[in-house]
C-alpha positions, 0 to 999 in steps of 0.5 A, a space after each residue: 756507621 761513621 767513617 773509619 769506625 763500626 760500632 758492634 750492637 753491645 757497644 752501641 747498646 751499652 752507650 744507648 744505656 749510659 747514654 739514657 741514664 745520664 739524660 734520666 740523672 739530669 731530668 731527676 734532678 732539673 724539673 721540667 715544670 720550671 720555665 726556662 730549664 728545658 727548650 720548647 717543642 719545636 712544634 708547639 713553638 711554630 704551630 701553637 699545637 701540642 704533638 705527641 710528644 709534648 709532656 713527655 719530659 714533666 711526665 717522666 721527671 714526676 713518674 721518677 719521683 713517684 707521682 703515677 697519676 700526674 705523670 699520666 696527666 702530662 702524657 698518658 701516651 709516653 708513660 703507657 708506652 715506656 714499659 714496650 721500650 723498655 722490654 725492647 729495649 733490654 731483649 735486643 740488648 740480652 740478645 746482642 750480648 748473646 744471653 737468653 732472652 725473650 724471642 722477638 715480637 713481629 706485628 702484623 702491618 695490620 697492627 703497626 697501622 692501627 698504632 700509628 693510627 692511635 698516635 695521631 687520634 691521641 695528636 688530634 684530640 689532644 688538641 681539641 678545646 672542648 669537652 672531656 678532651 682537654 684532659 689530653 693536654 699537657 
């Protein structure tokens, strides 16, 4: 909360929404492929290495414009996670607007460990320059 001002969960997420949407239409229309359009991952900059993240944007300009199996090959990890977002994302906004919506997921600890575990594999091996694993690499 900002001082002086409180936002309620259908405010904050109509604004998450238009908020994407907007940042959807600019990533649609500007190719991320193109040197110079978008700044670069902070931590391939420093390190040299890709994180987790990297790819992401081409990912999901090349996804919009229809092409799956690029789109996999920018950032499997990004593009198999967007429909778990995205059913989060609309269950917590149908909730916040007081409408039927699905009832909450809770995972076990057991199951947010292995998640991040899975993360940081893809992180290591994503780096790796040998092998089959170079297909990781953005």
């Amino acid at each position: 909360m900002l001082r002086g001002y409180s936002f309620s969960p259908r405010a904050s997420y109509v604004g998450l929404a238009l908020l994407g949407l907007a940042g959807l239409a600019v990533l649609y229309a500007v190719d991320p492929r193109n040197s110079g359009s978008y700044p670069i991952c902070p931590f391939l900059g420093l390190t040299g290495c890709y994180c987790p993240g990297c790819g992401t944007l081409r990912a999901l300009h090349i996804l919009m414009h229809g092409d799956i199996a690029s789109a996999l090959g920018y950032n499997p990890l990004a593009i198999l996670s967007l429909p778990f977002i995205v059913y989060s994302f609309s269950a917590g906004a149908l909730r916040a607007f007081h409408l039927p919506a699905p009832r909450p997921v809770f995972l076990q600890p057991l199951w947010i460990w292995a998640l991040l575990a899975g993360v940081v594999a893809f992180w290591a091996l994503r780096n790796l320059p040998f092998g089959l694993l170079t297909v990781l690499a953005p």
